[in-house]
C-alpha positions as CSV (number, residue, x, y, z in Angstrom):
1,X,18.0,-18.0,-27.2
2,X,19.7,-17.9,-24.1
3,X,18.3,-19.0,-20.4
4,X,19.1,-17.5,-16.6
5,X,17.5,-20.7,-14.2
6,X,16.0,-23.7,-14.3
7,X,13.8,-23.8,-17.2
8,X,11.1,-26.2,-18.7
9,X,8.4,-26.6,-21.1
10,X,5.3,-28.5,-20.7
11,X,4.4,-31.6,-23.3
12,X,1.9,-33.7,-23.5
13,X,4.2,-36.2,-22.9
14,X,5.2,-37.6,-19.1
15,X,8.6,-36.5,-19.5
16,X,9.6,-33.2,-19.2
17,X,12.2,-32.5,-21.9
18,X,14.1,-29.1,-23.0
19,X,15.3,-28.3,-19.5
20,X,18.6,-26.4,-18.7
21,X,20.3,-25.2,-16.2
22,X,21.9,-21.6,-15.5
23,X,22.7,-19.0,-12.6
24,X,20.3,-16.5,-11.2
25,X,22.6,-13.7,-9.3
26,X,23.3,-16.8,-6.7
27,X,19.8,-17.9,-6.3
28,X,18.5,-20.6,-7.9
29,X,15.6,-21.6,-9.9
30,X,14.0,-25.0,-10.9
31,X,11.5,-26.6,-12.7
32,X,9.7,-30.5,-11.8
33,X,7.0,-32.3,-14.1
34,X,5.0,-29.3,-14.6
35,X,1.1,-30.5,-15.5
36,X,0.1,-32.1,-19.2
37,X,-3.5,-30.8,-19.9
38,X,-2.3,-27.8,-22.5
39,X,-2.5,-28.9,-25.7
40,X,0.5,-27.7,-27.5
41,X,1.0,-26.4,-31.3
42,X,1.7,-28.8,-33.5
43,X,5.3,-27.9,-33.3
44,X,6.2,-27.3,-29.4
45,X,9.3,-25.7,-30.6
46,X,8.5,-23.6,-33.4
47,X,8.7,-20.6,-31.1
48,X,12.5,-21.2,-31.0
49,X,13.3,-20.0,-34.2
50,X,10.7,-17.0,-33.7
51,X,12.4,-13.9,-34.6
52,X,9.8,-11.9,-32.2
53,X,11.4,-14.3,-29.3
54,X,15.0,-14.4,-29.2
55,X,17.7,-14.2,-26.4
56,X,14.7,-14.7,-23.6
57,X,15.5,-15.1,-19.8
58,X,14.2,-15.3,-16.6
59,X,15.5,-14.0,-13.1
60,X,14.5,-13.9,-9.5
61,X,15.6,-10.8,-7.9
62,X,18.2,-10.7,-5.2
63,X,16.6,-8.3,-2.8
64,X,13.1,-9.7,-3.3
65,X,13.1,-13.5,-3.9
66,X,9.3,-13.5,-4.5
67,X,9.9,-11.1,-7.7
68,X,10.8,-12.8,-11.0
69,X,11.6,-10.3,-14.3
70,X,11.7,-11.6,-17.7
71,X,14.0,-10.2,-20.7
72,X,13.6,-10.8,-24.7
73,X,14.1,-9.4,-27.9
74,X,12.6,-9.4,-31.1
75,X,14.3,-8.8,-34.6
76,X,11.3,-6.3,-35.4
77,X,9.2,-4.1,-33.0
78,X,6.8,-6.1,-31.2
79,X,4.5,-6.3,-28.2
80,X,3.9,-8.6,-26.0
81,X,2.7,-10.1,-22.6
82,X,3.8,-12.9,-20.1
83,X,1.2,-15.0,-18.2
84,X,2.3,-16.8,-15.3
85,X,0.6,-18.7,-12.1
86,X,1.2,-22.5,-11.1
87,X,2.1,-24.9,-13.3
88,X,-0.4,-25.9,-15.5
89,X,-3.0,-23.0,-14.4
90,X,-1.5,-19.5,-15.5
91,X,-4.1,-17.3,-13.8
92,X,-2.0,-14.3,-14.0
93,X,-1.4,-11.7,-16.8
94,X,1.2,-8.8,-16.9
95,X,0.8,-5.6,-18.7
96,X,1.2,-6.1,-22.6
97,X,4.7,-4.5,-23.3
98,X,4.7,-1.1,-25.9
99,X,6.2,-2.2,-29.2
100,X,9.9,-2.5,-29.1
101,X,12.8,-4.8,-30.2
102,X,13.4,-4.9,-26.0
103,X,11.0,-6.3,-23.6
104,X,11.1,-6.5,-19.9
105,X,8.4,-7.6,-17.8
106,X,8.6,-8.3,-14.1
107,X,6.1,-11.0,-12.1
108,X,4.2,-10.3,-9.2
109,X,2.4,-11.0,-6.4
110,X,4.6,-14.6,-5.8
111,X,5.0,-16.5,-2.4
112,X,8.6,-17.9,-1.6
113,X,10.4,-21.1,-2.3
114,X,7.4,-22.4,-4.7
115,X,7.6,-24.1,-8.4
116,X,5.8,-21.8,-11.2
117,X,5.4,-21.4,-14.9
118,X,4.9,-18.5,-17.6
119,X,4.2,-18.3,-21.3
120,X,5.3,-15.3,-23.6
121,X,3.2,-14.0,-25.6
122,X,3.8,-11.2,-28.6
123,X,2.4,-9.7,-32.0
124,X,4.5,-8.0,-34.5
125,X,4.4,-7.4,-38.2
126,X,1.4,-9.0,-38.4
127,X,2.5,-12.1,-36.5
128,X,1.8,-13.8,-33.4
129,X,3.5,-16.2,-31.4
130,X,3.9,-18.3,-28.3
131,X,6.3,-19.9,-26.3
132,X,5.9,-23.0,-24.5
133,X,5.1,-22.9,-20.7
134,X,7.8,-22.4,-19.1
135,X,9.3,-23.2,-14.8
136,X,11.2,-21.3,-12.5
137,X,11.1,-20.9,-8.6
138,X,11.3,-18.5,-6.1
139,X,13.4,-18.7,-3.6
140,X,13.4,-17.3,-0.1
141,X,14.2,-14.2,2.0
142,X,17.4,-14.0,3.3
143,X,15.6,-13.0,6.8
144,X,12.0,-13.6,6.9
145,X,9.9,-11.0,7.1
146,X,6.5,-10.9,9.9
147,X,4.4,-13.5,8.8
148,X,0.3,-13.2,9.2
149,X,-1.8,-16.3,10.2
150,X,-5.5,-16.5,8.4
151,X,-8.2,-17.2,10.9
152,X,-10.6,-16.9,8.8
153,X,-11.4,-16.3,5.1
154,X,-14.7,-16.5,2.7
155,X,-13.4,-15.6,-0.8
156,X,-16.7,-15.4,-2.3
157,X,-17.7,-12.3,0.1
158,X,-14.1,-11.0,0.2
159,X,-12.6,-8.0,-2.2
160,X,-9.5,-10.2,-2.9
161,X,-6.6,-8.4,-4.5
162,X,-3.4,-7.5,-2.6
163,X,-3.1,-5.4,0.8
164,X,0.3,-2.7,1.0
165,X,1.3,-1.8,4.8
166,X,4.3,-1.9,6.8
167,X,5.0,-3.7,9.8
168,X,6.3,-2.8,12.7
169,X,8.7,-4.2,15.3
170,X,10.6,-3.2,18.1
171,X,14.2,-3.0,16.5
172,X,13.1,-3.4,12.7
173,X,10.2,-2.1,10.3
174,X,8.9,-4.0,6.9
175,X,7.6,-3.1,4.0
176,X,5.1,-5.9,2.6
177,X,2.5,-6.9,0.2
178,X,0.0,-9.3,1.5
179,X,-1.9,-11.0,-1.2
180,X,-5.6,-11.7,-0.6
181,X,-4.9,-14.8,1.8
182,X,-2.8,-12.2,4.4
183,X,0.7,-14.1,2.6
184,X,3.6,-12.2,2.2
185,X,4.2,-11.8,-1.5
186,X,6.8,-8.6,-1.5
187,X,8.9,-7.1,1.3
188,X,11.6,-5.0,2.5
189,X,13.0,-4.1,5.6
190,X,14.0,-0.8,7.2
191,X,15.9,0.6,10.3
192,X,13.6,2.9,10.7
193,X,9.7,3.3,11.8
194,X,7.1,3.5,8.8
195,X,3.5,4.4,8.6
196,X,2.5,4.2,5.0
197,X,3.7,2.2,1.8
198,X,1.5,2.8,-1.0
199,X,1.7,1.2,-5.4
200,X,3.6,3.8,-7.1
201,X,1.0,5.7,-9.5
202,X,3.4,4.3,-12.6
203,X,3.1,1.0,-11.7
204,X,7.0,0.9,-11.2
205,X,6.8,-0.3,-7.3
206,X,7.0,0.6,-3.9
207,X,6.3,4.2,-2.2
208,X,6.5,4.6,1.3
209,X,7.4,7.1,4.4
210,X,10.0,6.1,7.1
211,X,11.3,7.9,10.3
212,X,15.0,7.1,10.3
213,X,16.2,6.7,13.8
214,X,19.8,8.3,12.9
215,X,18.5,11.7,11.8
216,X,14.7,11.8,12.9
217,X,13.9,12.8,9.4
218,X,11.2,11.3,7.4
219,X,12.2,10.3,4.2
220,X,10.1,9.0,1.3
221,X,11.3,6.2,-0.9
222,X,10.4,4.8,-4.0
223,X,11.6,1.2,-4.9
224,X,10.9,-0.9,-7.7
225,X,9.5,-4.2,-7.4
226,X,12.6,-5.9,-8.4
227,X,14.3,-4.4,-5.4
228,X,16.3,-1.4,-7.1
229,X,16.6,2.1,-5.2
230,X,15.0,4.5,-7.3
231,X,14.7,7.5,-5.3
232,X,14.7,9.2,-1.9
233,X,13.1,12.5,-0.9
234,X,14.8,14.1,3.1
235,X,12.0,15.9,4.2
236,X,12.6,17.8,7.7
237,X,10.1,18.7,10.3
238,X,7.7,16.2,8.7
239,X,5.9,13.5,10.8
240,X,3.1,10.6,10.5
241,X,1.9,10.3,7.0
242,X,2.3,10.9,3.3
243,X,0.2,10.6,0.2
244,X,0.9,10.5,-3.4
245,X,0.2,13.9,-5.8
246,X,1.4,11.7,-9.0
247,X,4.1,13.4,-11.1
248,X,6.8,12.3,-8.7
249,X,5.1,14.9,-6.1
250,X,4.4,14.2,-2.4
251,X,2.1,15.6,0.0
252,X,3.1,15.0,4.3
253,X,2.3,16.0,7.4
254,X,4.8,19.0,9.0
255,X,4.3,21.6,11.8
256,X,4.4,25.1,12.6
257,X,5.4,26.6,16.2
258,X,3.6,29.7,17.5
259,X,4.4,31.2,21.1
260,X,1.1,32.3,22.9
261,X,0.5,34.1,26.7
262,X,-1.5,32.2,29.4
263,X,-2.1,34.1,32.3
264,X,1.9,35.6,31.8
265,X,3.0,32.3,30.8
266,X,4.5,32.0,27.7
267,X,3.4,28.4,26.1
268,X,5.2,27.0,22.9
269,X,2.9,25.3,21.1
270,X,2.8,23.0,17.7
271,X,0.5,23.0,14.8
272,X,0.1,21.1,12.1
273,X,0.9,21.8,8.4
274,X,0.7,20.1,5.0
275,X,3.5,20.3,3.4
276,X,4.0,19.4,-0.6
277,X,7.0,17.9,-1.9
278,X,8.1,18.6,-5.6
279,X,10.2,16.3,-7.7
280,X,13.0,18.3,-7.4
281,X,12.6,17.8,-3.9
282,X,10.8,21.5,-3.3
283,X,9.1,22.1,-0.3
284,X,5.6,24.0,-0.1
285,X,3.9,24.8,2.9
286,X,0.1,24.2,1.3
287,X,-1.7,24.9,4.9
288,X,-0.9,25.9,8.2
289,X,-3.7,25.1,11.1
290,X,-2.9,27.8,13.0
291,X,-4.0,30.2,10.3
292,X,-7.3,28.7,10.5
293,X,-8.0,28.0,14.6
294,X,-6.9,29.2,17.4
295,X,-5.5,27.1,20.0
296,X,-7.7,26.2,23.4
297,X,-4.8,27.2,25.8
298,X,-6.1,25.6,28.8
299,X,-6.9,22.8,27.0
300,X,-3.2,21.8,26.3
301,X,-2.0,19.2,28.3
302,X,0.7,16.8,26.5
303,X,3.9,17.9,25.6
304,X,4.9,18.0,21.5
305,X,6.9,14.6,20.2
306,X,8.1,16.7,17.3
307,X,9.9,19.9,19.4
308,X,11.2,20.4,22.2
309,X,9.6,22.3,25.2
310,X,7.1,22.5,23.4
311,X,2.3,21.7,24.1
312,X,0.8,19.3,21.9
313,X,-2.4,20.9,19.9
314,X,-3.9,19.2,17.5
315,X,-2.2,16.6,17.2
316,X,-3.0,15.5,13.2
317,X,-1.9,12.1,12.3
318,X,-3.5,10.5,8.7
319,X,-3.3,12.7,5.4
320,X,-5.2,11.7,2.0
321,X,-4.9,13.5,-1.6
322,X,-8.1,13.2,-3.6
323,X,-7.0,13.9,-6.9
324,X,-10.8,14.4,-8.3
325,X,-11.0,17.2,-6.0
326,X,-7.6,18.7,-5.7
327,X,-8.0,18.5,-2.0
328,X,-6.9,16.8,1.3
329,X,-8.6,15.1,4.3
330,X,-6.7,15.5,7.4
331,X,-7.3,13.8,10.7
332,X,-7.0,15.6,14.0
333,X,-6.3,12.7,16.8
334,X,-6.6,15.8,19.6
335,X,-9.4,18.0,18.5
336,X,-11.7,14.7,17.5
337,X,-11.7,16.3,13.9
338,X,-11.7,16.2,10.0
339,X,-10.5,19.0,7.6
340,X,-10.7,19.4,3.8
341,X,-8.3,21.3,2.5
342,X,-8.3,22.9,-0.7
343,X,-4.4,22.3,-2.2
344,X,-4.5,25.1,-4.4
345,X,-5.1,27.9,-1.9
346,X,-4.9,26.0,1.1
347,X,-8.7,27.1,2.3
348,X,-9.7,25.5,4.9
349,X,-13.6,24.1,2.8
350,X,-14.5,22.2,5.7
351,X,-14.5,21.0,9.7
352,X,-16.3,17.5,10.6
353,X,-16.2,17.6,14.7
354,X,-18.9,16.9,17.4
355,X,-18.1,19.7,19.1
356,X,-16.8,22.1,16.7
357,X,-16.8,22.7,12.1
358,X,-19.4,23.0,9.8
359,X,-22.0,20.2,10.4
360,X,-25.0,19.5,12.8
361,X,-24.2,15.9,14.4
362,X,-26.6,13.5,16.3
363,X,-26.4,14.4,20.0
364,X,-24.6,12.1,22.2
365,X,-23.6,10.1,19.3
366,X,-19.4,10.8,19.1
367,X,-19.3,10.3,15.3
368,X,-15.5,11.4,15.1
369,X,-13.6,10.4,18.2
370,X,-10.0,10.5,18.2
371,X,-9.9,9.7,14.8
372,X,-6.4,8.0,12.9
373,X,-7.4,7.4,9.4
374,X,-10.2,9.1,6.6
375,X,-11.1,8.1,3.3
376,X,-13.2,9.6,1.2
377,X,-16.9,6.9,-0.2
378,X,-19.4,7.6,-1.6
379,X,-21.7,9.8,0.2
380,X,-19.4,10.7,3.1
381,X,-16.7,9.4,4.5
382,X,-14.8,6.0,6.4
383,X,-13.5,6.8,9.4
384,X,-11.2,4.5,12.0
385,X,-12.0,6.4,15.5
386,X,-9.7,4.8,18.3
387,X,-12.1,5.9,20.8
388,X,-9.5,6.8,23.8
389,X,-10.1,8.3,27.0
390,X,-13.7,8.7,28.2
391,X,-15.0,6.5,25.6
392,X,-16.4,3.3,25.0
393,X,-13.1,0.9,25.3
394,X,-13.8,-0.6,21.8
395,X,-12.1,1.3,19.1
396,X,-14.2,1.2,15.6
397,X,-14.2,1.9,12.0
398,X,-17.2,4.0,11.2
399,X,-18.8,5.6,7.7
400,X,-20.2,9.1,8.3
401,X,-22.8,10.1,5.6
402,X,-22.5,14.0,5.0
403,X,-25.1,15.7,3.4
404,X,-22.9,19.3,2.5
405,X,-25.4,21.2,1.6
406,X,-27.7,20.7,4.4
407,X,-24.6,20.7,6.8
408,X,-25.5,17.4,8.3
409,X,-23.7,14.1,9.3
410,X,-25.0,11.1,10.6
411,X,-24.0,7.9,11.7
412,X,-24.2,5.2,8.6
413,X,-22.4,2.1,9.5
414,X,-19.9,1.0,12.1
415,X,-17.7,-2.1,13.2
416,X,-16.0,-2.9,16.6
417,X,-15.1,-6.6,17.1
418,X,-17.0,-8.9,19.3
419,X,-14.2,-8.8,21.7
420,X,-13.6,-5.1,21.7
421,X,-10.5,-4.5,20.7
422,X,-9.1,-1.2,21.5
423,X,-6.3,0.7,19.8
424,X,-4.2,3.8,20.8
425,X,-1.6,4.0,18.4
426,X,-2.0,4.3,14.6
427,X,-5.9,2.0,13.4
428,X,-7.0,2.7,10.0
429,X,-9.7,1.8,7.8
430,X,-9.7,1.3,4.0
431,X,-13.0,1.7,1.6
432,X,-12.3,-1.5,-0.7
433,X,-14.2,-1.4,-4.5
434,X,-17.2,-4.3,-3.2
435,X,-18.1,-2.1,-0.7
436,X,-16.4,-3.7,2.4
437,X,-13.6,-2.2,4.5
438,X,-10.5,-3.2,5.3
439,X,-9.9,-2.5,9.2
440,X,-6.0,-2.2,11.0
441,X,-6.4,-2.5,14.7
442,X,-2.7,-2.1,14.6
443,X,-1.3,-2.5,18.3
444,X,-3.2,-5.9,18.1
445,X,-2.2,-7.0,15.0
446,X,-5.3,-7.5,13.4
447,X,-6.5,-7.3,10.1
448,X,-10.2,-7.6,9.0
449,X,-12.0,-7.2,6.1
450,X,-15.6,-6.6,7.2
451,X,-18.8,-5.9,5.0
452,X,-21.2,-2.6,6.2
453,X,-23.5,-5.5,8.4
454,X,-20.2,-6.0,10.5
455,X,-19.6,-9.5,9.3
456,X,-15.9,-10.5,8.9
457,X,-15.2,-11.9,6.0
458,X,-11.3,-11.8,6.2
459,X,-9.5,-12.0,9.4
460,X,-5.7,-11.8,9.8
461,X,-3.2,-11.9,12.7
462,X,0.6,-10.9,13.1
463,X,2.7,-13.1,15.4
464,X,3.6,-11.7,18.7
465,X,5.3,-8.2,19.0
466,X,4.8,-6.6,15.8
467,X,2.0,-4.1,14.6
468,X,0.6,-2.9,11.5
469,X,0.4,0.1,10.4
470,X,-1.8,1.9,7.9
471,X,-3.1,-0.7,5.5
472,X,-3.9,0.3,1.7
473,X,-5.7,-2.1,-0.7
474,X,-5.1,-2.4,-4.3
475,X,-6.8,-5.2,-6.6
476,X,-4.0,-5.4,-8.9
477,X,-0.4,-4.9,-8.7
478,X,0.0,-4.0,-12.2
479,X,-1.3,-0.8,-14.5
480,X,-3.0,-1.9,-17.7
481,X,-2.9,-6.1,-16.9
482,X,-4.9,-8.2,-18.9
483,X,-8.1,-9.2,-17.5
């Protein structure tokens, strides 16, 4: 048995005994008079001389002090599981390991510089054992990452779980995990600008999409928990947003030029695309707009941020993957408009607009106003409509119920804030499983989790001079954890 940190074991006893001391990759871990309600085995240290737990450590990751992975072998293939939490109260379960003589298993969703415990736990050859628990503690970021401030939380009414989004400053961009009281639990930062993180689909780690300011590409990463670079997808002429197709396949937003005569003036204008991303780092054009609309010339009247001399059309800015339907739902920020795509043939199935597409809407009610995020529910679909120009001030997240076959949509429920917060870059809105959304009103900082009677249950804040993008919810960090 060997040990990497500070480790004890809990006994009834008031002294803590079996504690040694070892090197974590320069950070250190500790343990303190953990709590004394567990009643032990009759032999605390039977699980010493287990041969299904031999050679055990624990170590806090370098790159990400909040992340803790623990090794062991067995002497015959086993399974097992490590539960973890505070001391005393291990309210947290990984994913049971698949039988092996090597185990690895990494902790999650941990704040920084705080004391806690685990407890191994595996079955083999018809036997089952566990250790004692066990201390470690985290340790901090080398430079802190944007912290949120709760104003105000009701747990009983909230989803809980774990919010993914980056965070934006002027100089700098982050990567974090919030868990369910707007802490930071995991993060990473970038020299770059990033709209998206999302859980990888194999439970591995991080996903996310990054402008980089050297070479104005996006590029997607994927990074494990622990830290560790796994791999990095250069994806030209690609702007805004990305979503996961699973099978180490992306799916991001791209564009098309297309010259067209006004009057004998020859205007350059920009559509969007979806473009699909193979593991092998394959590009596929899935959908071009222009082969479905036809640009308003007189209508254009901001010049393109992704080419040069060069009108602004549609101006498409959030992309989703619904993997039940094989399709995508694409906002347009400058035609006030959804599309579902189909990604097989890239047929255009549907338009959701007030003024234009395939559904009758209430009149003067502007269900879909310059829209930046959709999601998919039940019955229709969440919307986060920024509402700029002409509009009320107050930007709003807002579920649109569509009844396809009778080609209607209607208004179902919407949320503005009391003091009418308005947003003109990026906003989102995130369907989460009790039925609430959670709301980004990103230039602001603010981060609310609000039920479909507009009552805010959750409400977070960044400091000063950094905004949030597009916000994801997940209510476990782990694939296949214990209940």
């Amino acid at each position: 048995m060997s040990a990497v940190g500070r480790v004890c074991r809990t006994t009834p006893r008031p002294l803590v005994v079996g504690c040694w001391l070892a090197v974590v990759l320069g950070a250190a871990v500790g343990c303190g008079p953990f709590g004394e309600d567990s009643a032990p085995p009759d032999d605390p240290d039977a699980w010493l001389d287990s041969p299904l737990i031999q050679d055990w450590s624990i170590e806090i990751s370098p790159k990400v002090p909040t992340v803790a992975r623990v090794t062991w072998t067995s002497e015959q293939p086993a399974s097992g599981s490590v539960r973890f939490g505070e001391p005393g109260v291990l309210g947290s379960s990984t994913p049971v390991t698949p039988e092996s003589t090597e185990h690895q298993l990494t902790l999650l969703g941990l704040l920084p510089d705080t004391d806690y415990a685990f407890q191994l736990s595996v079955d083999g050859g018809g036997e089952s054992v566990e250790s004692s628990e066990l201390g470690f503690r985290t340790g901090n970021f080398p430079e802190p990452p944007p912290s949120l401030s709760l104003a105000s939380h009701d747990p009983s009414a909230s989803a809980g779980g774990f919010t993914v989004m980056p965070i934006q400053g002027e100089t700098t961009c982050w990567t974090t995990v919030l868990d369910s009281m707007a802490r930071v639990v995991w993060a990473q930062s970038l020299d770059c600008y990033s709209h998206r993180a999302s859980l990888a689909p194999d439970g591995s780690g991080i996903v996310s999409q990054s402008r980089e300011k050297s070479t104005e590409d996006m590029v997607i990463r994927h990074v494990s928990f622990f830290g560790e670079h796994l791999d990095e997808v250069h994806v030209p002429d690609a702007h805004h947003d990305i979503t996961i197709i699973g099978d180490g396949s992306y799916a991001t937003l791209g564009y098309s030029l297309r010259n067209f005569d006004r009057d004998g003036e020859e205007l350059r204008v920009v559509g969007d695309t979806i473009l699909e991303v193979d593991s092998e780092g394959e590009i596929r054009v899935v959908w071009d707009l222009f082969d479905h609309l036809e640009p308003d010339l007189d209508a254009l009247n901001t010049s393109s941020d992704w080419a040069a001399d060069s009108w602004d059309w549609a101006h498409c800015n959030y992309l989703q993957y619904v993997p039940a339907e094989d399709a995508f739902y694409v906002t347009s920020r400058a035609l006030n408009a959804v599309f579902k795509v189909d990604r097989a043939t890239g047929d255009l199935l549907w338009t959701l607009s007030d003024t234009r597409g395939d559904f009758v809407t209430p009149p003067g009610d502007a269900l879909v106003h310059t829209p930046h995020s959709v999601e998919p529910v039940d019955g229709g679909l969440l919307l986060f409509n920024q509402r700029s120009g002409d509009m009320s001030p107050c930007s709003e997240a807002v579920v649109v119920d569509l009844d396809i076959e009778a080609g209607t949509a209607a208004r179902g429920w919407s949320y503005q804030t009391s003091d009418c917060l308005s947003v003109d870059y990026l906003g989102s809105a995130w369907p989460l499983p009790n039925g609430n959304a959670l709301v980004v009103f990103s230039q602001s900082g603010q981060l609310d989790e609000v039920t479909p009677g507009g009552d805010v249950v959750s409400r977070a804040n960044t400091e000063l001079g950094w905004t949030l993008s597009y916000a994801e919810h997940a209510p476990s960090l782990y694939i296949g954890a214990r209940p």
